[in-house]
N, C-alpha and C positions, 0 to 999 in steps of 0.2 A: 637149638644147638648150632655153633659155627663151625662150621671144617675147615682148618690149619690148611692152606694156600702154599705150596713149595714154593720158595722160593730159592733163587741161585744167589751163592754166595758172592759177595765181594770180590774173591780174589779170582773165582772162577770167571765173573762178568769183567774185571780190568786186565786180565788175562788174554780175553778172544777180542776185547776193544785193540788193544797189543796189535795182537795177531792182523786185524782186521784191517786195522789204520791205513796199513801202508799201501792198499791199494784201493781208490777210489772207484775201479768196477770192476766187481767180481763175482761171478757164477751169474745164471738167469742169463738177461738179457747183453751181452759184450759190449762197452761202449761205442755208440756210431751205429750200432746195429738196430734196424727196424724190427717190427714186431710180426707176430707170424701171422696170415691172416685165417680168418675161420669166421663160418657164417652159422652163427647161431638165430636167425629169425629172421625178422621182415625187414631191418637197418646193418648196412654193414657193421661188420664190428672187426676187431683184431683182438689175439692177446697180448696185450702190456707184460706181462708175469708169469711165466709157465707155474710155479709157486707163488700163492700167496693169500691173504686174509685180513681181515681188521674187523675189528670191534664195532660198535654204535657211539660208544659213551668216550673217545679219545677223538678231538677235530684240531684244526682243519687235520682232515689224510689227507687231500688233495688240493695245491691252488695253480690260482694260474695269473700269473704275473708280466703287464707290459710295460718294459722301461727301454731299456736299450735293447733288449729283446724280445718276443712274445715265447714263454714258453711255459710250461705245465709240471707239475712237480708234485709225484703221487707218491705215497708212503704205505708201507705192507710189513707184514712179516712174513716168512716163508715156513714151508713143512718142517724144515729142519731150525728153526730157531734164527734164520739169518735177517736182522732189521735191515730194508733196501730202500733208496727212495731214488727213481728214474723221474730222470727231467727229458720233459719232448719239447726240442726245436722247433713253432711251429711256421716257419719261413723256411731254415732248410730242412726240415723230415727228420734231422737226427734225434736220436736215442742214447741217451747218457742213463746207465745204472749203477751206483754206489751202493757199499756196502760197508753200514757204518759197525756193525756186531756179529761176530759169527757163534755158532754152539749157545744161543741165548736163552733162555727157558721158553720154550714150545707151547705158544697158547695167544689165542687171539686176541686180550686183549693189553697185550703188550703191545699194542699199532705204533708208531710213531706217528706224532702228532707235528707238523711243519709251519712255521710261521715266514712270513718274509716282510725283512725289516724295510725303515722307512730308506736303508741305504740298499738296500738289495740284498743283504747279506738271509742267506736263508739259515734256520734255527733252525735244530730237528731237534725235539723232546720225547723220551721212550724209558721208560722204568720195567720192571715185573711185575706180575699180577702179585699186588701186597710185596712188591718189591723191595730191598731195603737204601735203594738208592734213586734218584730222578737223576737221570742225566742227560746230557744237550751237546749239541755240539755246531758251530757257524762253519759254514764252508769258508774258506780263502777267500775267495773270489766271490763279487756280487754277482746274482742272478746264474750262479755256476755252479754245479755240483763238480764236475769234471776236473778241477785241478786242487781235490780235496777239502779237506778238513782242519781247524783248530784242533787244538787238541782235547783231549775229554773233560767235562765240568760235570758237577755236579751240584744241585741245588740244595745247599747248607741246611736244610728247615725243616718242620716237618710239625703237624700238630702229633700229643702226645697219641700214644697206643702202641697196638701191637701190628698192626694192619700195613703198615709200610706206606709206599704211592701207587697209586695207579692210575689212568686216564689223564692224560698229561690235557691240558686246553689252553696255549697261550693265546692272548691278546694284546694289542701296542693300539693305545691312542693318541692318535695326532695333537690334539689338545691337552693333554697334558705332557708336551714335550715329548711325545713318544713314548712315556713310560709302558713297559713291556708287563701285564698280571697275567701269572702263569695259575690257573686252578688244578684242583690235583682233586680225588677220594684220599683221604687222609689218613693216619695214622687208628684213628677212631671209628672210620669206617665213613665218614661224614666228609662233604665236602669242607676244603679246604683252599688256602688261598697266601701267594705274596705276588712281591711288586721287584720290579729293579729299574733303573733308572735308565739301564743300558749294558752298562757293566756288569762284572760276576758281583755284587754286595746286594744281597737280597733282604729285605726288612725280614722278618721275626712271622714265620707262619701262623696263619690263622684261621678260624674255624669260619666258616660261609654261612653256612644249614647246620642248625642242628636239632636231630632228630634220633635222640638215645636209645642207644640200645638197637637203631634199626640201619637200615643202609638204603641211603636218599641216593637217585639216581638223577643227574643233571643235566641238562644240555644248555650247551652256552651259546651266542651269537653275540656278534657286534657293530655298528657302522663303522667303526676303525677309526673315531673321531673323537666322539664324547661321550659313548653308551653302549652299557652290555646289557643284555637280557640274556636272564637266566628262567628257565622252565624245568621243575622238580615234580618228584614223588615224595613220598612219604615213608619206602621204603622198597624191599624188594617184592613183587608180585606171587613171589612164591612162598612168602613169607607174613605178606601182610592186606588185607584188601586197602589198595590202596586211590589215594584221589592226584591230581596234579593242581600244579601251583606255580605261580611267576611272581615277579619282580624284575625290576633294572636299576643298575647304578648309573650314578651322573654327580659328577662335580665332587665322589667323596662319601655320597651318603645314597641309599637304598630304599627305592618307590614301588611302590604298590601299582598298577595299572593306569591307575584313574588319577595317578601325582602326588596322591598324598605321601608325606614321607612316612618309610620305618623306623630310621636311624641313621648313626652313620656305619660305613663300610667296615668291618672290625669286627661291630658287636652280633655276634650267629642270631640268623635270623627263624622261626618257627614255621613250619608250615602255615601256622593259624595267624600269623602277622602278614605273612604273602597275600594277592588276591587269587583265588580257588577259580582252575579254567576248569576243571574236571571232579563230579562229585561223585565216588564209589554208590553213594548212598541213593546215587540214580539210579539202580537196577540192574546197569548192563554190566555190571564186573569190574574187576580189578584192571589197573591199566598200566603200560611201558609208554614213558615219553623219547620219542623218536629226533625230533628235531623242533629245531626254532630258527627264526629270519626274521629281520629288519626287512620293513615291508617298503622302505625308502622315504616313509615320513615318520618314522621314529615310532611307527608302533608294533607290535609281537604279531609272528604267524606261527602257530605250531602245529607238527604232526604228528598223535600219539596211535598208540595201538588199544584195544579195551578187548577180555573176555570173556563173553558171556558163558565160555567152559572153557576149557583148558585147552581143547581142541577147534574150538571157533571163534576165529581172530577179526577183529574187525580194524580197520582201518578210520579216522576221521582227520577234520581239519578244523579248525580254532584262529578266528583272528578277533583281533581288538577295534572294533572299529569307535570306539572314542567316549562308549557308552556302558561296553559290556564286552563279554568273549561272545562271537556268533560262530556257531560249533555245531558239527551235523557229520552223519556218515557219509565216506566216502564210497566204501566198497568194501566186502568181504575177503580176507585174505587168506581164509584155510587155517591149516594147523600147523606148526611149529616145522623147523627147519633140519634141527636139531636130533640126530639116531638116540642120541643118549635121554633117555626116558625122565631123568632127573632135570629135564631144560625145556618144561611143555610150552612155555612161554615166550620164545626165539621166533619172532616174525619174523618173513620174508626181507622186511626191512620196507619205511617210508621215507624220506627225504623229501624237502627241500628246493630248489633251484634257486639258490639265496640273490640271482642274479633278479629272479623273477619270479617270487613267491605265490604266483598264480599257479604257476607249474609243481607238479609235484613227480618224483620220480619213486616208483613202488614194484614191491615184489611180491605177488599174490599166488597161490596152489591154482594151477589150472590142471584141472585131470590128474595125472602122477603127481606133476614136477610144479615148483613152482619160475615162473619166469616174469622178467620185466617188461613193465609199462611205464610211459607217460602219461600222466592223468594233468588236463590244464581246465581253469576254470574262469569264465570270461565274468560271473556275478559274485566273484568274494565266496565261493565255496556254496550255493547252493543249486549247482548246477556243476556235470562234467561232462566231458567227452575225454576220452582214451584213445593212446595207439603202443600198438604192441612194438617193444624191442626186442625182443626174443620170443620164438614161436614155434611150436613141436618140437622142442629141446628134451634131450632124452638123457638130462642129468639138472639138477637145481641150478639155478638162476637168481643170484641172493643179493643184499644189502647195496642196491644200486647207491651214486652222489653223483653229483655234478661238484665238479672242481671249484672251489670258492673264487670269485672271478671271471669266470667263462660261462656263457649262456651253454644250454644244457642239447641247443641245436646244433653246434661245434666241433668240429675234430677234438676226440678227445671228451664231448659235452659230458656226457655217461660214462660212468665207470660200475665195473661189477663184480661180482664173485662168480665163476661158474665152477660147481664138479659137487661131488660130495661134501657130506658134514657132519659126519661122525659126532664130534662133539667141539668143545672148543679151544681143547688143547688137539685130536686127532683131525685135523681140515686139509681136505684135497683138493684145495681149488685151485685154479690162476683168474687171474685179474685181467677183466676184458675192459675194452674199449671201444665206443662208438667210432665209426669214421664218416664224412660227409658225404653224404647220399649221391650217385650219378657212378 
């Protein structure tokens, strides 16, 4: 049985957009204002966000971008429903916070998702969980949140259902002129997919994955050149024992691992057409795919979670090395993050360092709480060593990233959740921040 998703209305969301527009920093952190500091473990940190939260399944939340300036550009939502995205200056130290929606539906995975264009102009894409809109918006100015916003769009399309958008995922490939594909979960519950060429004229949505009747969960990556990798379930984990699955696009049309084609881009593609990184029918349980990276020679790294019970999360790591997926556990990550009993499935969180996919960034149950680490691996994943970023924390430590761009040892390298997690419409966190060590 599905449970109906509240969603906010139209006029209530163009409403607080109104409201919000007219000033590009408000509440949280002031524009120009640094971040407060707090030492939650063995690596400085600060908090970025006194409020804030994000999802697994809506990316980039954070990049970081050098053009005419070096600076970083994280995406949240707040306690209260307010969509923010602060940019850090990392030459002069300032702090820019914009607030693109105020009063917006309360629930984490409405994250806005942030792109930045091949002209600097940064995107930000944010809809409701089953929302009935996708909307976006370009700052003014490149590489600048601070002297606002375009005004509000909306992405015309949507495959058929009742299910709205959610998990916004753009991507801009340089070789094909730039063109911008926005992924979305779909109207059907399936992922979903268009293209624009730069401008507001979006082709005709279409379906990605399709897997009836169930709800496939995605993670996208891409070189930013000529290929996305995409790594799926099968559906949801509380819903289905499930396995995972990849593929990437190139040139138009959709390959299996090892180059054989599927098809071309359009036609939805089946679990059983994918090639299978994860087999349920192994033993160890149902599993949540975490993340994916371009490993810098065009092949998949992924980090999923697997349950051997609903309470013992395990952690692994999956890459392609030319032959097959070499896949093995990383470490045990405890039980769910999540108070609300209906979400046994909510790990700590594993990422990434898409900068340098040796590294992985994770959040594991140590004693009460759970807190982060870096976990790096010098032989392709079978072999690690760890170091703690947070340590005798006496509240959770959740869904670490490294900013898409910035090595993950950087001011800024790590980003986090820390505070309670009720559920994931009720989240008390704020958003921390690495700072470099000395």
């Amino acid at each position: 049985m599905t449970t109906r998703i509240p969603r906010p209305s139209r006029r209530t969301v163009l409403a607080s957009l109104a409201a919000g527009a007219a000033a590009p920093a408000l509440g949280g952190l002031p524009a120009h204002a640094a971040p407060a500091p707090a030492r939650t473990g063995t690596v400085p940190a600060s908090v970025l966000a006194e409020s804030g939260a994000w999802c697994w399944f809506g990316d980039p939340r954070a990049v970081h971008h050098r053009g005419t300036y070096r600076r970083t550009f994280a995406g949240y939502i707040t306690a209260s429903g307010e969509i923010r995205v602060t940019q850090h200056d990392h030459d002069s130290g300032e702090f820019t916070t914009s607030t693109l929606i105020t009063d917006f539906q309360v629930d984490d995975h409405n994250t806005p998702s942030i792109l930045i264009r091949h002209d600097g102009r940064v995107v930000v894409f944010f809809s409701g969980h089953g929302g009935p809109e996708m909307y976006y918006r370009r700052s003014v100015a490149a590489e600048d949140i601070s002297r606002g916003w375009e005004p509000l769009k909306t992405v015309p399309t949507n495959t058929s259902g009742e299910y709205g958008y959610t998990y916004p995922n753009p991507i801009e490939l340089a070789d094909e002129e730039h063109r911008l594909y926005l992924f979305w979960r779909g109207g059907d519950f399936n992922p979903a997919w268009s293209s624009t060429t730069g401008g507001d004229r979006w082709t005709d949505a279409e379906q990605l994955i399709s897997v009836p009747g169930e709800r496939p969960y995605v993670k996208i990556a891409s070189n930013d050149t000529d290929t996305i990798h995409f790594a799926f379930t099968d559906g949801h984990p509380r819903n289905v024992e499930n396995s995972i699955h990849y593929m990437y696009y190139r040139g138009g049309s959709l390959f299996r691992a090892d180059g054989s084609r599927i098809g071309p881009l359009g036609t939805p593609v089946t679990p059983e057409q994918a090639t299978r990184v994860y087999d349920v029918a192994s033993g160890l349980g149902k599993a949540w795919i975490h993340d994916i990276a371009d490993d810098g020679r065009g092949r998949p790294v992924l980090t999923y979670a697997v349950f051997p019970t609903d309470a013992d999360h395990r952690y692994r790591y999956a890459r392609w090395d030319g032959d097959g997926f070499v896949d093995g556990e990383i470490t045990a990550a405890g039980d769910t993050i999540s108070e609300d009993p209906s979400e046994p499935n909510y790990s700590g969180g594993i990422t990434l360092d898409h900068d340098d996919p040796s590294v992985v960034l994770l959040s594991r149950q140590v004693g009460a709480v759970h807190e982060v680490e870096r976990w790096t691996t010098a032989d392709h994943g079978r072999t690690w060593s760890s170091e703690a970023i947070t340590a005798g924390s006496n509240e959770p430590q959740v869904r670490p990233l490294s900013p898409r761009g910035l090595p993950s040892s950087e001011q800024l390298g790590i980003l986090w959740m820390a505070g309670r997690y009720p559920s994931y419409t009720d989240y008390r966190t704020r958003i921390m921040a690495t700072e470099p060590a000395g």
